[in-house]
Biopython code that builds the backbone (N, CA, C, O; Angstrom):
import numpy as np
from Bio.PDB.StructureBuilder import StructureBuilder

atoms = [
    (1, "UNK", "N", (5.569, -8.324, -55.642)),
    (1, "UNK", "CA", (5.069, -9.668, -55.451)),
    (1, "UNK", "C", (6.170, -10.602, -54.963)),
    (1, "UNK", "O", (5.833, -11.505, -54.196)),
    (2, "UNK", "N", (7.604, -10.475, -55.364)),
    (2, "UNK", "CA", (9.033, -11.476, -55.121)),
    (2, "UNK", "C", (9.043, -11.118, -53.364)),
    (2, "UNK", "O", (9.201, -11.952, -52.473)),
    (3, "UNK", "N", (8.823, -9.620, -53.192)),
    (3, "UNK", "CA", (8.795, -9.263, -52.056)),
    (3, "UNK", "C", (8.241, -10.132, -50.981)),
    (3, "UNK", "O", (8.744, -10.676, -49.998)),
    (4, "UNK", "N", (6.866, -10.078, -51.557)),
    (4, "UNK", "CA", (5.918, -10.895, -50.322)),
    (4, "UNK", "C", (6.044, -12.141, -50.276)),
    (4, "UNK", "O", (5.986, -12.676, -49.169)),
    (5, "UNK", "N", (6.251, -12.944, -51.456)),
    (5, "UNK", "CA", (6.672, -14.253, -51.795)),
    (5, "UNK", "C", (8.185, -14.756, -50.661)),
    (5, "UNK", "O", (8.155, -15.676, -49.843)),
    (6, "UNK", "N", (9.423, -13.812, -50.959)),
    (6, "UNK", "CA", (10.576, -14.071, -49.809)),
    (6, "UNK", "C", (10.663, -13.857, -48.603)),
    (6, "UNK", "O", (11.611, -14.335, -47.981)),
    (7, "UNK", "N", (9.453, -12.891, -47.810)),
    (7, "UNK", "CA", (9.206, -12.682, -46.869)),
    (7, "UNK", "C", (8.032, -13.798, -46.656)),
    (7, "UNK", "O", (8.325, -13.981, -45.474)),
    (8, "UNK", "N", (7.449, -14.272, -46.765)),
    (8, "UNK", "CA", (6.605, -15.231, -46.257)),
    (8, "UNK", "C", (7.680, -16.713, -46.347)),
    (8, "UNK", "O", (7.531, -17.581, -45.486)),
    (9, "UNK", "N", (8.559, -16.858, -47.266)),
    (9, "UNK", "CA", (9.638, -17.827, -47.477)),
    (9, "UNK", "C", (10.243, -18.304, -46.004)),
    (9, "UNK", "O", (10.404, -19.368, -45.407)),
    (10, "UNK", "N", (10.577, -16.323, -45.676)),
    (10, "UNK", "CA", (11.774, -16.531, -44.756)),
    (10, "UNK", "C", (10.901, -16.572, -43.475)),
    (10, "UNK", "O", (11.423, -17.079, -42.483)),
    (11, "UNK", "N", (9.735, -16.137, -43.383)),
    (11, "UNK", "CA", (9.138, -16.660, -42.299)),
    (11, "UNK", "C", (8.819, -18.028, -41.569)),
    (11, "UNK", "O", (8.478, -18.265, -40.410)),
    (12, "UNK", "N", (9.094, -18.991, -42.863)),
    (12, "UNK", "CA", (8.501, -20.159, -42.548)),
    (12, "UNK", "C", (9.890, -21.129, -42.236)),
    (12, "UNK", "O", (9.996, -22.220, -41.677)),
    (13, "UNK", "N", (11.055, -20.077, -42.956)),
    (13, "UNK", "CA", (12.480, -20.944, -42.669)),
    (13, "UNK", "C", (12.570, -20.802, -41.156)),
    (13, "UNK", "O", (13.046, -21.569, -40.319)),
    (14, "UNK", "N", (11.853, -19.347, -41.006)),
    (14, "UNK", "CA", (12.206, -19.038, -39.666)),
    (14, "UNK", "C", (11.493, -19.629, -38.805)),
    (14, "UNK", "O", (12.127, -19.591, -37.750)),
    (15, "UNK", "N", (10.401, -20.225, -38.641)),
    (15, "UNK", "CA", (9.954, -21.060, -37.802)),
    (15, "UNK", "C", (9.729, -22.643, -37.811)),
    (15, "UNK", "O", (8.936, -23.193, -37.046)),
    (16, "UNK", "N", (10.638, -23.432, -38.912)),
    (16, "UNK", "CA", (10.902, -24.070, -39.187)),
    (16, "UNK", "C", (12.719, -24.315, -38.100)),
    (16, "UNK", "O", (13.201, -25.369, -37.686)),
    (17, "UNK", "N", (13.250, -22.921, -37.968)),
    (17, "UNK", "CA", (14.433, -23.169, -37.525)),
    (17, "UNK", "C", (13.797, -22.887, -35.964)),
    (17, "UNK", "O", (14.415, -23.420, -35.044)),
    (18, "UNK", "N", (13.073, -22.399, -35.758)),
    (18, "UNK", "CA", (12.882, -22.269, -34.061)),
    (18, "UNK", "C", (12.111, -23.603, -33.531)),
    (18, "UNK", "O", (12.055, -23.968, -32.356)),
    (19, "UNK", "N", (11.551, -24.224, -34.613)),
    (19, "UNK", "CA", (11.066, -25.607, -34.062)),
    (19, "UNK", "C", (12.416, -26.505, -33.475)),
    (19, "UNK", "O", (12.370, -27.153, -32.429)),
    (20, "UNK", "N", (13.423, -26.426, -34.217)),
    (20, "UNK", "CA", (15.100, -27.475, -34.041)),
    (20, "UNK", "C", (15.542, -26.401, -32.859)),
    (20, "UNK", "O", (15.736, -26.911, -31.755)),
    (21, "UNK", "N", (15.672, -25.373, -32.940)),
    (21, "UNK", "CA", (16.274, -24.558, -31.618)),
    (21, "UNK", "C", (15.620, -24.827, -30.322)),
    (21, "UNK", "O", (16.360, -25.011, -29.355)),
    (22, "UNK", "N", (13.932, -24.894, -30.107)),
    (22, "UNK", "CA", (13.209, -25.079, -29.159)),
    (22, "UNK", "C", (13.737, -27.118, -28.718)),
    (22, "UNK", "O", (14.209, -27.693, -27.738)),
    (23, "UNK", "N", (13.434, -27.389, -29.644)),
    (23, "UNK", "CA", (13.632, -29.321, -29.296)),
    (23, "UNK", "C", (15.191, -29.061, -28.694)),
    (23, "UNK", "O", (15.441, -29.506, -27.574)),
    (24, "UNK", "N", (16.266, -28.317, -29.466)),
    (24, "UNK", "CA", (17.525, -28.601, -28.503)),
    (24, "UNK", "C", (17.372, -27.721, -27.225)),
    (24, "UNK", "O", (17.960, -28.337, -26.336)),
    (25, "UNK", "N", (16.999, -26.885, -26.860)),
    (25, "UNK", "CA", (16.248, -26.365, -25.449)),
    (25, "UNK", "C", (15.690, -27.710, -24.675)),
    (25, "UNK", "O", (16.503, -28.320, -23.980)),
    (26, "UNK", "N", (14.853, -28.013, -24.730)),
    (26, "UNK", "CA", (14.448, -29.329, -24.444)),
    (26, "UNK", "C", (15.088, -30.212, -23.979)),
    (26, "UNK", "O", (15.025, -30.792, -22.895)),
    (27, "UNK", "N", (16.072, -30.370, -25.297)),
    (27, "UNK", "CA", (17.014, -31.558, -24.493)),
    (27, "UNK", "C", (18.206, -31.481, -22.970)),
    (27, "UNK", "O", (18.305, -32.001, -21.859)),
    (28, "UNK", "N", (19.012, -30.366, -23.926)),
    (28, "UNK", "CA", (19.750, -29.661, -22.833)),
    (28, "UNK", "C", (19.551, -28.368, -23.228)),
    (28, "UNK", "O", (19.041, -27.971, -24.276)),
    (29, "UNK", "N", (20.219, -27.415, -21.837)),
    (29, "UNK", "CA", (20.581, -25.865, -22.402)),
    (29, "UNK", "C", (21.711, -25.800, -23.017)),
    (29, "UNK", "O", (22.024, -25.088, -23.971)),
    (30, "UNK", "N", (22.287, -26.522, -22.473)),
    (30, "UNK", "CA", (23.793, -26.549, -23.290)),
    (30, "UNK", "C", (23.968, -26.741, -24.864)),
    (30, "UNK", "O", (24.543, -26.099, -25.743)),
    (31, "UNK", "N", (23.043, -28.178, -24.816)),
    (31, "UNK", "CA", (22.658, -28.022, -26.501)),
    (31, "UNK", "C", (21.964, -26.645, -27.351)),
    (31, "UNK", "O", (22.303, -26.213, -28.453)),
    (32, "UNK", "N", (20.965, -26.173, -26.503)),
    (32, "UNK", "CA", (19.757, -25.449, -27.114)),
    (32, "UNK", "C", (20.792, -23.932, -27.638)),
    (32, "UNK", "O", (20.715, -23.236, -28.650)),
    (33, "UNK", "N", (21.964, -23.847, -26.110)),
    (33, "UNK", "CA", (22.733, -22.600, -26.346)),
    (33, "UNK", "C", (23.854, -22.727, -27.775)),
    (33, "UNK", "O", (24.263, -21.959, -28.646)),
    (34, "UNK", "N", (24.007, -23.912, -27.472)),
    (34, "UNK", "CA", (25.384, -24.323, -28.377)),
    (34, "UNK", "C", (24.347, -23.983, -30.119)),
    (34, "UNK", "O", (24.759, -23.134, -30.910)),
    (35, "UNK", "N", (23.267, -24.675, -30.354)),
    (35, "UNK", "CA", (22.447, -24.635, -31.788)),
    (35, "UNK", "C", (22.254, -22.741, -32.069)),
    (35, "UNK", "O", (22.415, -22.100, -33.108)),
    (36, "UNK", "N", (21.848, -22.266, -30.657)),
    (36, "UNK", "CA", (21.771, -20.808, -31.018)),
    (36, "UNK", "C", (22.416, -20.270, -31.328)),
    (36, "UNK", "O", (22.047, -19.307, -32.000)),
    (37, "UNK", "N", (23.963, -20.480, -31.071)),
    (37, "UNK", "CA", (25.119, -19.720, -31.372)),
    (37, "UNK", "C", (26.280, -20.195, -31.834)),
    (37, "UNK", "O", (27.434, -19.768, -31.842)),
    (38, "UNK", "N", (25.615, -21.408, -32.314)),
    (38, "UNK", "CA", (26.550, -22.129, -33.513)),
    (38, "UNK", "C", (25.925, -22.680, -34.780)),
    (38, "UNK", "O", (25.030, -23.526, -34.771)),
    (39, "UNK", "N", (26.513, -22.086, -35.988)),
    (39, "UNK", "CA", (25.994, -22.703, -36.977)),
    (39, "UNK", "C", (26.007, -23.900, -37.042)),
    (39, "UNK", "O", (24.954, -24.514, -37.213)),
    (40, "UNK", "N", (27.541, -24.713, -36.889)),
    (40, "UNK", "CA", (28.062, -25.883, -37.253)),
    (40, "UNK", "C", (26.839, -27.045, -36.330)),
    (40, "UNK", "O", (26.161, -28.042, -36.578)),
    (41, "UNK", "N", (27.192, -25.949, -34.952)),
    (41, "UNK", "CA", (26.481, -27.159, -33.748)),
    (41, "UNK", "C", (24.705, -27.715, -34.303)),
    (41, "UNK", "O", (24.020, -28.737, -34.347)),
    (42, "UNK", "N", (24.602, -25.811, -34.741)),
    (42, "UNK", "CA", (22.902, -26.382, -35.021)),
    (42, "UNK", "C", (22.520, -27.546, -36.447)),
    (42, "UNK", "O", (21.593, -28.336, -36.624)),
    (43, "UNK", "N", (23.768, -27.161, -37.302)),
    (43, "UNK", "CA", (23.537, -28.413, -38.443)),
    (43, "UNK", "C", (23.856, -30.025, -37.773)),
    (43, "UNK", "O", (23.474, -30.918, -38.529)),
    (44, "UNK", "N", (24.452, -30.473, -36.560)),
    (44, "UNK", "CA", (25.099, -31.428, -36.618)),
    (44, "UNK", "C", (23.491, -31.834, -35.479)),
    (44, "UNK", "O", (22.861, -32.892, -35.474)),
    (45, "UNK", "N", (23.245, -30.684, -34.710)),
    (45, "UNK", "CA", (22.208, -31.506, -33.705)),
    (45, "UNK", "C", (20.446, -31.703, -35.413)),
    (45, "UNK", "O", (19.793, -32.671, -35.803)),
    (46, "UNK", "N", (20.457, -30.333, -35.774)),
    (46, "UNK", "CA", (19.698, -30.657, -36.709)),
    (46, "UNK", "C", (19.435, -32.453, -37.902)),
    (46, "UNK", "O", (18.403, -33.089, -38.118)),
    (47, "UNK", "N", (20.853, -32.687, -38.380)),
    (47, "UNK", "CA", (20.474, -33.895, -38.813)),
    (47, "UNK", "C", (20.504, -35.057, -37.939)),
    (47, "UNK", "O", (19.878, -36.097, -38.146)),
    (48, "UNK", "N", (21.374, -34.791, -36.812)),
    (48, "UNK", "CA", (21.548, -36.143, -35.975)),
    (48, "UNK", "C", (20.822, -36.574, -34.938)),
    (48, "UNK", "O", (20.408, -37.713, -34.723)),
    (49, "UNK", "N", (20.643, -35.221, -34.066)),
    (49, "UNK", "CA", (19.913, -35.465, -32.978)),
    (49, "UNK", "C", (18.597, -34.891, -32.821)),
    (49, "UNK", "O", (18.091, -34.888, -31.699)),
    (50, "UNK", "N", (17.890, -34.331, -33.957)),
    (50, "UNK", "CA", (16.689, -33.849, -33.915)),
    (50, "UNK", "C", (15.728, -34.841, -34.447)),
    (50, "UNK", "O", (15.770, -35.144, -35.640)),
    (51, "UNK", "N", (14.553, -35.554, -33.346)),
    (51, "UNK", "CA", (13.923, -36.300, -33.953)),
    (51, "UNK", "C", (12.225, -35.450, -33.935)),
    (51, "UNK", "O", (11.876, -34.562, -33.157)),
    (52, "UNK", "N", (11.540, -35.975, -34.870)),
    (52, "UNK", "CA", (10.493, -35.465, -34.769)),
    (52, "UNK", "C", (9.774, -36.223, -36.271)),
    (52, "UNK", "O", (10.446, -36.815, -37.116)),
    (53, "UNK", "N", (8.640, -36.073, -36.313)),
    (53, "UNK", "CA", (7.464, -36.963, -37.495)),
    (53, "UNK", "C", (7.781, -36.152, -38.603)),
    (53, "UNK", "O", (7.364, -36.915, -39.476)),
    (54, "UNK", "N", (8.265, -35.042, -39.304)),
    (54, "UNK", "CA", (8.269, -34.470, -40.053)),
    (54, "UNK", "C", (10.043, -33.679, -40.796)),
    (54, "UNK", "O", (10.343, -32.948, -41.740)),
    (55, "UNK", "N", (10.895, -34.498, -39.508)),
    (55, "UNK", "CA", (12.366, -34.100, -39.380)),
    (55, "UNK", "C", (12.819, -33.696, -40.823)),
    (55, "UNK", "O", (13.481, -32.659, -40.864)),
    (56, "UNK", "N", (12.620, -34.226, -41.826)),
    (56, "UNK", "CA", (14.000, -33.848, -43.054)),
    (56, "UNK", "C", (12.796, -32.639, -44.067)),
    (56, "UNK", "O", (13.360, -32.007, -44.960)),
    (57, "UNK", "N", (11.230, -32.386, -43.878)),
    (57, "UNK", "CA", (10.602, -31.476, -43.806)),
    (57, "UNK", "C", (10.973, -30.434, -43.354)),
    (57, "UNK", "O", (11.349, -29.532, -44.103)),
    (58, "UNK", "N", (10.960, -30.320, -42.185)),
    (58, "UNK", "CA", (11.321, -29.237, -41.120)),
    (58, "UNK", "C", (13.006, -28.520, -41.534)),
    (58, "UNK", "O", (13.231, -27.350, -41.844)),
    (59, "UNK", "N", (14.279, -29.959, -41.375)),
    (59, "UNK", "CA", (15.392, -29.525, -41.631)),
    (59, "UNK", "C", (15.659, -28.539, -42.715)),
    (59, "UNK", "O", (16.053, -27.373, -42.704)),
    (60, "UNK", "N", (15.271, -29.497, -43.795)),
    (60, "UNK", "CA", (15.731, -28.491, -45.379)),
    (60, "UNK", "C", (14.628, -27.348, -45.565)),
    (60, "UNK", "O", (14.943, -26.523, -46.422)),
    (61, "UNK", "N", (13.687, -27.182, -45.084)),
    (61, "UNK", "CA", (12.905, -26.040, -45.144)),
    (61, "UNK", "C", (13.950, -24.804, -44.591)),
    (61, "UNK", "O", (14.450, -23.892, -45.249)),
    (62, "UNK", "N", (14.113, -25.155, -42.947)),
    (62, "UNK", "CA", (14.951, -24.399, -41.952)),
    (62, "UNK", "C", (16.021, -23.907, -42.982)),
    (62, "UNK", "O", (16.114, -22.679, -42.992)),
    (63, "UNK", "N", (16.882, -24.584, -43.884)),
    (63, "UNK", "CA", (18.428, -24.771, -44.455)),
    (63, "UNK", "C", (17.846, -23.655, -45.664)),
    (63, "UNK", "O", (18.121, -22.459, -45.561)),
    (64, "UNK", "N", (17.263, -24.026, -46.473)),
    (64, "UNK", "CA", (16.818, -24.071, -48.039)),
    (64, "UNK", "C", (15.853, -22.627, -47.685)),
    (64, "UNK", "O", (16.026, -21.594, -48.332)),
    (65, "UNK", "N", (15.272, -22.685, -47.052)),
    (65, "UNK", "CA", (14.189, -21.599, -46.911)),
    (65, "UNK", "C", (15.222, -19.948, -46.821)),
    (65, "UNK", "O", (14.928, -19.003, -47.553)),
    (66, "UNK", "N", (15.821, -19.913, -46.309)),
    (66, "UNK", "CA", (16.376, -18.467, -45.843)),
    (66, "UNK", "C", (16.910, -18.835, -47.467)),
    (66, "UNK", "O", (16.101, -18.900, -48.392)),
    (67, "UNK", "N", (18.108, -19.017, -47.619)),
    (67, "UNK", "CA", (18.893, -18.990, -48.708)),
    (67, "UNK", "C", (17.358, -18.996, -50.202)),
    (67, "UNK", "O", (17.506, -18.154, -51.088)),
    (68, "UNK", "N", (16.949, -19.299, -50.232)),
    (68, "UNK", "CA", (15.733, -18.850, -50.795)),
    (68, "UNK", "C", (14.819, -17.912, -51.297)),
    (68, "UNK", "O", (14.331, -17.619, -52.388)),
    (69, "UNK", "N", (14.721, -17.372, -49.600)),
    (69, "UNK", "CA", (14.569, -16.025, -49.269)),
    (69, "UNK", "C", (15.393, -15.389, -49.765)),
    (69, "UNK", "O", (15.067, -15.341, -50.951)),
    (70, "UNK", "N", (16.200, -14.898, -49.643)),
    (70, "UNK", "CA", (17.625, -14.118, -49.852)),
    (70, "UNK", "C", (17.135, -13.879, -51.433)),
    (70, "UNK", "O", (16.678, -12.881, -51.990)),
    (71, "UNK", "N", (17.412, -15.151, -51.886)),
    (71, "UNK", "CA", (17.598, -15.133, -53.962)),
    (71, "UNK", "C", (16.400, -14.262, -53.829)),
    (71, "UNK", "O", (16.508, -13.119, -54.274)),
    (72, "UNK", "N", (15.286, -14.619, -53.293)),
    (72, "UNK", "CA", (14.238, -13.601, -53.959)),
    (72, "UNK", "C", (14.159, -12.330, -53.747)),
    (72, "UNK", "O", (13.518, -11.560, -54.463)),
    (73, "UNK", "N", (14.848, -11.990, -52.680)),
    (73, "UNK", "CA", (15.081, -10.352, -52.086)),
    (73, "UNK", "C", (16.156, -10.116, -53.531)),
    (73, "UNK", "O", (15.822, -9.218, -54.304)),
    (74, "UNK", "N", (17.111, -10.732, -53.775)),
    (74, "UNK", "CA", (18.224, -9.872, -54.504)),
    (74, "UNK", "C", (17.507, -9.717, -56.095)),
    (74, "UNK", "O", (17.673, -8.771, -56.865)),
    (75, "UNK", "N", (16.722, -10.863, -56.308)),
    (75, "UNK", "CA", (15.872, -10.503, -57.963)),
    (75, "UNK", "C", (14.951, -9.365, -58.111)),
    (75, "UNK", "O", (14.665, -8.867, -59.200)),
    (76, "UNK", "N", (14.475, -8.951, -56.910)),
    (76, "UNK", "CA", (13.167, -8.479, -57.029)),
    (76, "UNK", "C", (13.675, -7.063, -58.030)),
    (76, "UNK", "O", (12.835, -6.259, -58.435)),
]
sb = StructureBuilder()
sb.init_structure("model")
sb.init_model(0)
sb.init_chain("A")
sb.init_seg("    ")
for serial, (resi, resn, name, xyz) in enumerate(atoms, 1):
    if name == "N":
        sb.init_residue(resn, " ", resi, " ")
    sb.init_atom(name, np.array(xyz, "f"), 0.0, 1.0, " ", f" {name:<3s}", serial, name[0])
structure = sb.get_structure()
């Protein structure tokens, strides 16, 4: 049950984080490349330059969700 519970977790971190990856696509490639292959870059465009109706939803889901995931994979 922890199983299906952290896998549905990390699914939603995970498309929670492709919503902030797709918007920096959008803006520039340069950004969109820099968020893909930078942690630091994707936290700094994530709180600063990602706007959207649901932003600090979306963010800490993206953040909180994997690490989440994870705890529940290692209890099960």
């Amino acid at each position: 049950m922890l199983t299906l519970l952290a896998a549905l977790v990390g699914i939603v971190s995970f498309v929670c984080w492709l919503v902030i990856v797709i918007d920096a696509f959008k803006d520039s490639i340069l950004k969109g490349l820099l968020c893909l292959l930078c942690g630091l870059y994707y936290l700094w465009y994530a709180f600063f330059d990602f706007e959207h109706d649901n932003k600090w939803l979306i963010v800490l889901v993206s953040i909180f969700g994997g690490g989440l995931a994870s705890w529940l994979y290692t209890i099960r």
